[in-house]
Structure formats: structure tokens, C-alpha cells
C-alpha positions as CSV (number, residue, x, y, z in Angstrom):
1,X,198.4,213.1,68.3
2,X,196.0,215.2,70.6
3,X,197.3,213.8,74.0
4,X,200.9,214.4,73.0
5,X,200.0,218.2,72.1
6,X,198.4,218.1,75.2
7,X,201.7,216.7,77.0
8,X,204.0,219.7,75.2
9,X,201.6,222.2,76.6
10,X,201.8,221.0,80.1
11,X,205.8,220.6,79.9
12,X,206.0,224.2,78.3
13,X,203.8,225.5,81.2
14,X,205.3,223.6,84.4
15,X,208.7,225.0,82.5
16,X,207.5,228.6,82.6
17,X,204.8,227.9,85.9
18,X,208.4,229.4,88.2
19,X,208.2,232.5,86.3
20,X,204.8,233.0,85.6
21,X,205.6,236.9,87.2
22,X,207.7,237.6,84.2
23,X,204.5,235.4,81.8
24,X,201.5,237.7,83.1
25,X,198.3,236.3,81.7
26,X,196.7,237.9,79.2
27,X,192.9,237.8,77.7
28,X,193.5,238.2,74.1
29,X,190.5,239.6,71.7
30,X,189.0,236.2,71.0
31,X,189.9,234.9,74.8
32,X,192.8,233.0,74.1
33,X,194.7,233.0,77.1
34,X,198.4,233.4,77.3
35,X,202.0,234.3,79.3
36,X,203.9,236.8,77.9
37,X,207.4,238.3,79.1
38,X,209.8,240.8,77.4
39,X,212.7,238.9,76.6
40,X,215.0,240.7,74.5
41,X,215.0,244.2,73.4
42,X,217.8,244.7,70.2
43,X,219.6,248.0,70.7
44,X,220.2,248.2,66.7
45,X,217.2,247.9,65.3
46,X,214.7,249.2,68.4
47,X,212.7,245.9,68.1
48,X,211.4,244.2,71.3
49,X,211.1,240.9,71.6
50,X,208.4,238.9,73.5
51,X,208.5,234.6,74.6
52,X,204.8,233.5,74.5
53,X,203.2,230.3,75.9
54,X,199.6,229.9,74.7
55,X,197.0,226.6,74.6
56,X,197.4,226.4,70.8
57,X,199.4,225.2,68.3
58,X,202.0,226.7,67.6
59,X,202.3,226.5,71.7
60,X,205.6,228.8,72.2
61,X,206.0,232.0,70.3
62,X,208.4,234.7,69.5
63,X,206.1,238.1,69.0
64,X,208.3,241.9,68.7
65,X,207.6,245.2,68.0
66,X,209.6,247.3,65.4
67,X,210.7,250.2,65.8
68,X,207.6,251.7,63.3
69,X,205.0,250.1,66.2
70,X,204.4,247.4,64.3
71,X,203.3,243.9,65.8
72,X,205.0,240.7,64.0
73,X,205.8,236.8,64.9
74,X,209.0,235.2,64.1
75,X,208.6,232.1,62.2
76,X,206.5,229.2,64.2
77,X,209.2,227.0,64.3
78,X,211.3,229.4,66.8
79,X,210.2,229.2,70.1
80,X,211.7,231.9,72.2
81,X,214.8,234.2,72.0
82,X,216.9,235.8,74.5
83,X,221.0,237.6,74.7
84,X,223.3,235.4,76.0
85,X,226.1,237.9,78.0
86,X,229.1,235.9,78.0
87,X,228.8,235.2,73.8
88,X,226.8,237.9,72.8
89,X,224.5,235.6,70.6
90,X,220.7,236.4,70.8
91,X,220.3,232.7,71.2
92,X,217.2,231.2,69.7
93,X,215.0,228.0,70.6
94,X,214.0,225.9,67.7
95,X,212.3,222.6,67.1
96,X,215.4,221.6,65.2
97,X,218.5,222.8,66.3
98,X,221.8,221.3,64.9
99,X,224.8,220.5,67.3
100,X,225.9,224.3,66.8
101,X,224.5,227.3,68.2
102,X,221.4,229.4,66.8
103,X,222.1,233.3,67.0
104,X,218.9,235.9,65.6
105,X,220.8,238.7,63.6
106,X,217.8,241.4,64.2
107,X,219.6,243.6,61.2
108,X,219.4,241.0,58.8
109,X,216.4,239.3,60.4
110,X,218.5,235.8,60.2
111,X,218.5,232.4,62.0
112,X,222.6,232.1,62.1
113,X,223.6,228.8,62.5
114,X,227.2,229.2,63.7
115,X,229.1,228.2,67.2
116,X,229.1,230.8,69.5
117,X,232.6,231.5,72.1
118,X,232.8,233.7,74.9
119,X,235.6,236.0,73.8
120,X,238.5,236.5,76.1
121,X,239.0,240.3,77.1
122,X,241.7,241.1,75.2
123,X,239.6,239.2,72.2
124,X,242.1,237.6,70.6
125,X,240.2,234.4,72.1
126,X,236.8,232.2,72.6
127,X,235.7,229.7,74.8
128,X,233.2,227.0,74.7
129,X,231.9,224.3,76.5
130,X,230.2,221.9,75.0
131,X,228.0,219.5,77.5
132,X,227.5,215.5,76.6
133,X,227.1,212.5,78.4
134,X,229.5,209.5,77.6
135,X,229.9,205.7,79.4
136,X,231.8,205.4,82.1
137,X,232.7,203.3,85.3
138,X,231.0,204.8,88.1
139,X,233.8,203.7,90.4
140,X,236.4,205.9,88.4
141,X,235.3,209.4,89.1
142,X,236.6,213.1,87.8
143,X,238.6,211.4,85.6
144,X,240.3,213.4,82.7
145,X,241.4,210.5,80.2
146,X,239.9,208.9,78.0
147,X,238.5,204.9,79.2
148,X,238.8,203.1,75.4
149,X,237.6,200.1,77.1
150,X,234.5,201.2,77.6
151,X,232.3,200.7,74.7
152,X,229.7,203.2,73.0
153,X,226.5,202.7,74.2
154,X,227.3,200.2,77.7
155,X,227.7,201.1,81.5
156,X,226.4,203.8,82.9
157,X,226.0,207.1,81.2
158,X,227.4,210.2,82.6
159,X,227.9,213.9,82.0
160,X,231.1,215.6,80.8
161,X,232.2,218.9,79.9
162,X,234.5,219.6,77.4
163,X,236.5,223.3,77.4
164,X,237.0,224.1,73.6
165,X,239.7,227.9,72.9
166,X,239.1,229.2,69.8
167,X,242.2,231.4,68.4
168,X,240.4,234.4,66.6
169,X,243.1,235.7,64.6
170,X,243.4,231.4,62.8
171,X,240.0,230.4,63.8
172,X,241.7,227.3,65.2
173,X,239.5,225.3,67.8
174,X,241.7,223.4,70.0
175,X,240.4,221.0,73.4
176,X,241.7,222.3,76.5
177,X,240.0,220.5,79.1
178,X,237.5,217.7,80.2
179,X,235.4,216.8,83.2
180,X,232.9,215.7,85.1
181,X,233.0,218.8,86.9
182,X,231.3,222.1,84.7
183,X,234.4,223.7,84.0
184,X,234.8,227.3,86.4
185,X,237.7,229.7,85.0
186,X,238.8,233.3,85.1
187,X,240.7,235.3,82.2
188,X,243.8,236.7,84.2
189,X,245.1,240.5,83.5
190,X,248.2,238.6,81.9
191,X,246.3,237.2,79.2
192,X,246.5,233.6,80.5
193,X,243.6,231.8,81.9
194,X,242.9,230.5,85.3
195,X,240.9,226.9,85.5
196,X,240.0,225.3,88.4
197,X,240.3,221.2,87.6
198,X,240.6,218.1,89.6
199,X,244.1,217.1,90.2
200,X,244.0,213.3,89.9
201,X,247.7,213.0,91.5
202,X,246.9,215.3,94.3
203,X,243.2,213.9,94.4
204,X,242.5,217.3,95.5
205,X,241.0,220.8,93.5
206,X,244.0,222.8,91.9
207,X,243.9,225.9,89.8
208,X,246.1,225.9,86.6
209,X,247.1,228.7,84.4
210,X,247.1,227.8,80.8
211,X,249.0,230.0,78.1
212,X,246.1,230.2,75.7
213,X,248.6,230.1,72.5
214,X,250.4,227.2,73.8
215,X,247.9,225.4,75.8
216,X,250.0,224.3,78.6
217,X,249.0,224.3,81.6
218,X,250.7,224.8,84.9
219,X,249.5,224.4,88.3
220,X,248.9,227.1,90.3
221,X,248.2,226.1,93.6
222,X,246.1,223.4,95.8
223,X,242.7,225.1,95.7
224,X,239.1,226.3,94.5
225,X,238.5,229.3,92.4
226,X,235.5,231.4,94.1
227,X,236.2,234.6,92.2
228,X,238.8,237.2,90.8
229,X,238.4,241.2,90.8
230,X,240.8,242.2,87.3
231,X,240.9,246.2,87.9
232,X,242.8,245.1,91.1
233,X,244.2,241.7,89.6
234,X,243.0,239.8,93.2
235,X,242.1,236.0,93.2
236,X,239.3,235.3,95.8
237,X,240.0,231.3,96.6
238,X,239.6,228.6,99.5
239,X,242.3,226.2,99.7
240,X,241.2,222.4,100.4
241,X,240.4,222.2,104.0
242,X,237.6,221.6,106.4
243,X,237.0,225.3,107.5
244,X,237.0,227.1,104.0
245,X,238.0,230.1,104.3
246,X,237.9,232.5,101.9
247,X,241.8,233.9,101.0
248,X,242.4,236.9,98.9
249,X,246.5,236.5,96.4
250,X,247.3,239.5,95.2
251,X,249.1,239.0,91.6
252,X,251.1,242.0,92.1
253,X,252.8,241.3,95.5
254,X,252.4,237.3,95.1
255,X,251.2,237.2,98.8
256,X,248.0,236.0,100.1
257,X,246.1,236.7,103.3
258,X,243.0,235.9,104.9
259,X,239.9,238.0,103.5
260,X,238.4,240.5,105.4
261,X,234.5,240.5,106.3
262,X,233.5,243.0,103.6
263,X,235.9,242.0,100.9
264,X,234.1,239.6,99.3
265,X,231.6,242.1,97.7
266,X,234.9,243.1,95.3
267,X,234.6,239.9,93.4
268,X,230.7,240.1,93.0
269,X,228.8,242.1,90.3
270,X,226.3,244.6,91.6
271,X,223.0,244.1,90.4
272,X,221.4,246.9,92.4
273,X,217.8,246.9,94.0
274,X,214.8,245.5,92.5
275,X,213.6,249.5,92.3
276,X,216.5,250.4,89.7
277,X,214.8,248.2,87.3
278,X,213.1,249.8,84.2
279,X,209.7,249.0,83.9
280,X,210.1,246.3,80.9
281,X,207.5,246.1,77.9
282,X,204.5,244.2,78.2
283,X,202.2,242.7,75.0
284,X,199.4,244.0,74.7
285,X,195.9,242.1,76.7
286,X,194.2,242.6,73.0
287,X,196.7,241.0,70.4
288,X,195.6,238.9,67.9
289,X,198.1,236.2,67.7
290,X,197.1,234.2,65.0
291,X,196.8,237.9,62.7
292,X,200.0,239.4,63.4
293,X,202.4,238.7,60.1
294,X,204.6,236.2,60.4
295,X,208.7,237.5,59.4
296,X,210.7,236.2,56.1
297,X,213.2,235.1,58.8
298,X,216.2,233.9,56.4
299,X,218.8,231.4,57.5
300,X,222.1,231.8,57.4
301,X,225.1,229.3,58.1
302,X,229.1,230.1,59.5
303,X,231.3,227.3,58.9
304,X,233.9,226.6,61.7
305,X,236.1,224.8,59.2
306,X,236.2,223.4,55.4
307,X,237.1,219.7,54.7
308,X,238.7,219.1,51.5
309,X,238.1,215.4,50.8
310,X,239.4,214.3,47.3
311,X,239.5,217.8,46.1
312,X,236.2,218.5,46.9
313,X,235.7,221.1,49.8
314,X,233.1,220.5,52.8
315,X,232.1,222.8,54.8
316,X,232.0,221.5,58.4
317,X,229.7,223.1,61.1
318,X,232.2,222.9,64.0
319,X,235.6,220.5,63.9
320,X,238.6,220.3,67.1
321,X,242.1,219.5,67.9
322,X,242.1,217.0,70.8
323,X,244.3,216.5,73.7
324,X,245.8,213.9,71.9
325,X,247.1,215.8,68.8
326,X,244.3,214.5,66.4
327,X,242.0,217.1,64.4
328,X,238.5,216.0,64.8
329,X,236.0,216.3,62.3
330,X,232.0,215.1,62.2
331,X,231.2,212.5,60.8
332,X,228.0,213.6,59.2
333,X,228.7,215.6,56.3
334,X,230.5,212.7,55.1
335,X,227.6,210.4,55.2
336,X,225.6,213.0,53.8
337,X,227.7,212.5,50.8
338,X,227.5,208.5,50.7
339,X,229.4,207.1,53.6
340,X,227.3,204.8,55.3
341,X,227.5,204.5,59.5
342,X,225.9,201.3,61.2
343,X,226.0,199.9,64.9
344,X,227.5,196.6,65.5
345,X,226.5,195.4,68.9
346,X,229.1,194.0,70.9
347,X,229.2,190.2,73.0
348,X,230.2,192.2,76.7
349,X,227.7,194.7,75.5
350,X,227.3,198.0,73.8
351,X,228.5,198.5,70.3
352,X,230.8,199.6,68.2
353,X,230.4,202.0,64.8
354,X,231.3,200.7,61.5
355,X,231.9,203.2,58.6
356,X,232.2,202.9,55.3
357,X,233.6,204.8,52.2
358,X,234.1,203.6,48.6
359,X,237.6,202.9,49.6
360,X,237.0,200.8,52.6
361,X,235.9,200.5,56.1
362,X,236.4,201.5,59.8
363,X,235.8,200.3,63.1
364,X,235.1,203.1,65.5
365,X,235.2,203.1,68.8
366,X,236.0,205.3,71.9
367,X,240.1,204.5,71.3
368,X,240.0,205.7,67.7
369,X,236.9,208.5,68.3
370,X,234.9,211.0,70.3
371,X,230.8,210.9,70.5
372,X,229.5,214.1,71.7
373,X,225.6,213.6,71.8
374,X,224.4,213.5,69.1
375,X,227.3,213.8,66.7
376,X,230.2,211.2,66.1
377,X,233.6,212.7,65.3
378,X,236.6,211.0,63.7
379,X,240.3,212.1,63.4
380,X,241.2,212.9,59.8
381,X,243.8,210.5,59.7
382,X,241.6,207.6,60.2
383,X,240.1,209.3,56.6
384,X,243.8,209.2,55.6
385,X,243.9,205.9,56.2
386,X,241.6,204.8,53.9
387,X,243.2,206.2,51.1
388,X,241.5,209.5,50.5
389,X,243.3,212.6,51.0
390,X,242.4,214.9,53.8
391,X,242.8,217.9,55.1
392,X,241.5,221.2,56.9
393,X,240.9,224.8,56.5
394,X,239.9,226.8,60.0
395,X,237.9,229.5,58.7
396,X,238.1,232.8,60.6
């Protein structure tokens, strides 16, 4: 047990050691030693926020200041906090984190479990991407469709993205894309958004508009997205060709031209110099870690959707509409609530999931379902199927 403490402590440090500017050391009262770094400062409730690494348990640390002065520690089972810009969750790091997101709701002084979306300007939408790794065949590359012949579990693993729009006004979460590539889009001044994808006809980069209450998608033009400027509705872009070039398409004369030397600074944020920066917070050298009073942190959880299985109601942490038309929903809360899930290995390899209910038994696999991680999702018809009756609520 002592060597694998040891081995957390060295992983948290070499994770921290290309920071350690931001973590200066500190000599605490009874000569701990430990980084610190102001990592979040909430501009509701005035408290600062501070990620520490120290050679005890609990290793990583969450320590603040409220707005009285007062020095506490979020529960030991968070491990560092910080504001995520493009959602707006003060994203938390836990120990055990569910498939969804972890947001800190300073006001409340709640753990929110819930699934965060970048909202779209207007706000009527969200946008997600949710990371896994999946088999594949490595000799079928940046391939958007699904390979059912591959089994769960056999070939070579690889990483996909999936691009998940959330309608805010339904709460409807519907698949728009998925890659091998991280997914790189723009919100257009038009309300539609701009995704650059691998066009497997062309065999080439293309950038697609897609009407978000629709979902279609229509190509664009042959190229790569390298940035967009809305207050004067430009598209910075290269098309597909040795030299690269950076072109500037103006949306309101539909022409395109060459980009000038200095131009490119229009589709760039300005971050300043290193001498506009505040001086941040610092913790003080003489804190008592181990004394400061530990916060009645509560938890909180938003459901993305309810299930209503048999005329009971579920609540479902998160829950999609493929590309194919099916409504996903995890499997978990299900088996939870008696289902049983098993592995059957397979003869060519990998395996297949069986699943049963009271009512019978399914054979899952990556024709008939979707595994993302750690989390294996089924379309509610296949619950249909076996003669329970299903159906879904989006909350809002």
C-alpha cells in the first residue's frame, strides 16, 4: 500500500513538475512541503480557490479563502478545481467521477453532477464532445460509419470523438458527428455551424454547414478550417494543397482572396503581454493544512433525460439520438435495478455482451449498440423488444 502511495505522489508531481512556476513551494508551519497555485477565483461569492500537491495523504487538495478571510479545504476526495471557458462549469477533479461532468456551484457549495455543453452564441444550443476509444481496423482510417464486424473488446483500440448538440429550449441531445479526428468547428453569424470533417468520397478535408435544428449537413467547400472572425463574418481557411495558404471568404460578398501578411491577427484572441497580468493569490508559506475545516460540500445531480420503464420513471445521467435514428440510453441504471450484463468471449476473438431482464435476453454488439468507455448504451427499442414498454423524457 506504501509503494503505491508513493507511485500517486510521483505521477501527481511529474504531472504538475511543467508548472511548478504556477505550484511555488511552500514551508508550511510544521515543514510540510507543498505547490500551490491560484486556480479559480468565483466572482459570486469572492472565494479563491487554490490546487495543492503535498507528500501526504490526501496528496492533491482544493484549499479557498471566503470572502470573511477565512481558510477552508474542500472535501479530500476533490482534488483540484478550475473554470472551463467554453462551458462555463468550474470543473472539479474527483477520485470517482461518473461518465458525466462534475461542475462546483460556489453559491450552494455543491458537487453538480450534470453534462456540461458549450452553448452556441445565440444559446438556443450546446455542444459536446465526448472522447472514447473503440476497435477498429487500422487499415480503415477517418472513417465515420460504424464497422459491426468488429467485435467489442478485439483489434486494435483507437480514439474517437463524438460531436453531441444539445437543443436548449427541448433538452434534446442528438449525435452530429464522429471521428478520428477531434472535431474543430465555428458557430457561423447565421446560426448554423461550420465543421471541418474528413470527406471519405473526396478523401480530402471539407467544411460542412449543418442547420443545428435539422441536422443536415451540407458541404461547404474542399478545405481546413483555421479560424473565423464573427463581427466581420470572415472565414480564415487553407484549401487542400501543398503550399497552404492561408485564404480569407467573406460571407457577405461570397468571394475569397488570398490573406494579407497582417490579417491573420483578426481571427486570433489577444491575450496581451505577460505585464497586464494581475498579480494572482498566493497561500500562505504558514498554513496548516491538516487544521483548516474541511466544507459540508453537498452533491447535487441534473438528469439529462428520465426513462420510464414499465411505469416506473429512471432518471438517466446523459442519453442520445444516433446517426442512425435510434435514442440511446445507458445501460447501467437498468442493471442497477436487476438486469444482469455478462461478457461472452467470442471464437475470432473479442466478445460480445449478453443482457438480461425478467422478460428475456439480448445479444449486444457493435451492430445493435454503442460503448463509450466505460459505459454501454442500447437503443430503447432493443428494450421494446423484449416486451417492456419504453420511453423518454428530455429534461430541460
Amino acid at each position: 500500500m506504501r509503494s503505491k502511495s508513493f507511485v500517486r505522489l510521483l505521477s501527481a508531481l511529474l504531472a504538475l513538475s511543467v508548472a511548478t512556476a504556477g505550484y511555488p513551494l511552500r514551508d508550511a508551519a510544521a515543514a510540510e512541503k507543498f505547490f500551490a497555485r491560484h486556480a479559480y477565483t468565483d466572482p459570486s461569492t469572492g472565494e479563491v480557490f487554490f490546487d495543492v500537491i503535498r507528500n501526504s495523504e490526501p496528496y492533491q487538495l482544493v484549499v479557498f479563502r471566503t470572502a470573511d478571510g477565512e481558510w477552508m479545504r474542500l472535501p479530500d476526495g476533490v482534488r483540484g478545481i478550475g473554470l472551463d471557458d467554453r462551458t462555463g462549469c468550474v470543473r472539479v477533479s474527483t477520485y470517482s467521477a461518473p461518465f458525466h461532468d462534475v461542475c462546483y456551484d460556489a453559491a450552494a457549495d455543491a458537487l453538480v453532477y450534470t453534462t456540461a455543453f458549450e452553448p452556441s452564441p445565440s444559446g438556443k444550443w450546446g455542444l459536446k464532445i465526448v472522447s472514447f476509444y473503440e476497435s477498429y481496423v487500422p487499415t480503415n482510417v477517418h472513417t465515420s460509419t460504424p464497422q459491426p464486424s468488429i467485435h467489442y473488446g478485439s483489434h486494435t483500440s483507437q480514439k474517437q470523438h463524438l460531436l453531441l448538440l444539445k437543443n436548449n429550449a427541448t433538452g434534446e441531445i442528438r449525435q452530429l458527428a464522429i471521428s478520428d479526428r477531434y472535431p474543430d468547428y465555428r458557430w457561423l453569424a447565421d446560426g448554423t455551424l461550420l465543421l471541418e470533417r474528413f470527406s471519405e468520397t473526396a478523401r480530402q478535408n471539407e467544411l460542412v454547414r449543418i442547420n443545428p435544428a435539422t441536422g443536415e449537413a451540407k458541404r461547404f467547400m474542399l478545405g481546413s478550417l483555421r479560424g473565423y472572425n464573427a463581427e466581420h463574418n470572415l472565414l480564415l481557411y487553407v484549401m487542400n494543397e501543398p503550399s497552404r495558404k492561408l485564404r480569407i471568404y467573406d460571407f457577405r460578398t461570397g468571394k475569397s482572396r488570398l490573406a494579407k501578411e497582417d490579417e491573420e491577427k483578426l481571427f486570433y484572441p489577444d491575450f496581451g503581454t505577460p505585464g497586464d497580468k494581475e498579480a494572482e493569490p498566493v497561500l500562505p508559506a504558514d498554513l496548516d493544512l491538516d487544521a483548516l475545516p474541511v466544507a459540508e460540500t453537498g452533491i447535487r445531480e441534473e438528469h439529462a433525460a428520465v426513462l420510464t420503464l414499465d411505469g416506473a420513471d429512471i432518471p438517466l445521467p446523459f442519453a442520445f439520438a444516433g446517426l442512425d435514428g435510434e435514442t440511446y440510453v445507458p445501460l447501467r441504471p437498468l442493471v442497477d435495478r436487476g438486469w444482469t450484463l455478462r461478457k461472452e468471449p467470442l471464437a475470432e476473438g473479442g466478445h460480445d455482451y449478453i443482457v438480461e431482464s425478467e422478460r428475456g435476453s439480448l445479444r449486444l454488439n457493435r451492430a445493435n449498440s454503442m460503448a463509450l468507455n466505460d459505459r454501454l448504451y442500447i437503443p430503447i427499442r432493443l428494450i421494446r423488444s423484449l416486451g417492456h414498454e419504453a420511453g423518454l423524457k428530455w429534461n430541460r
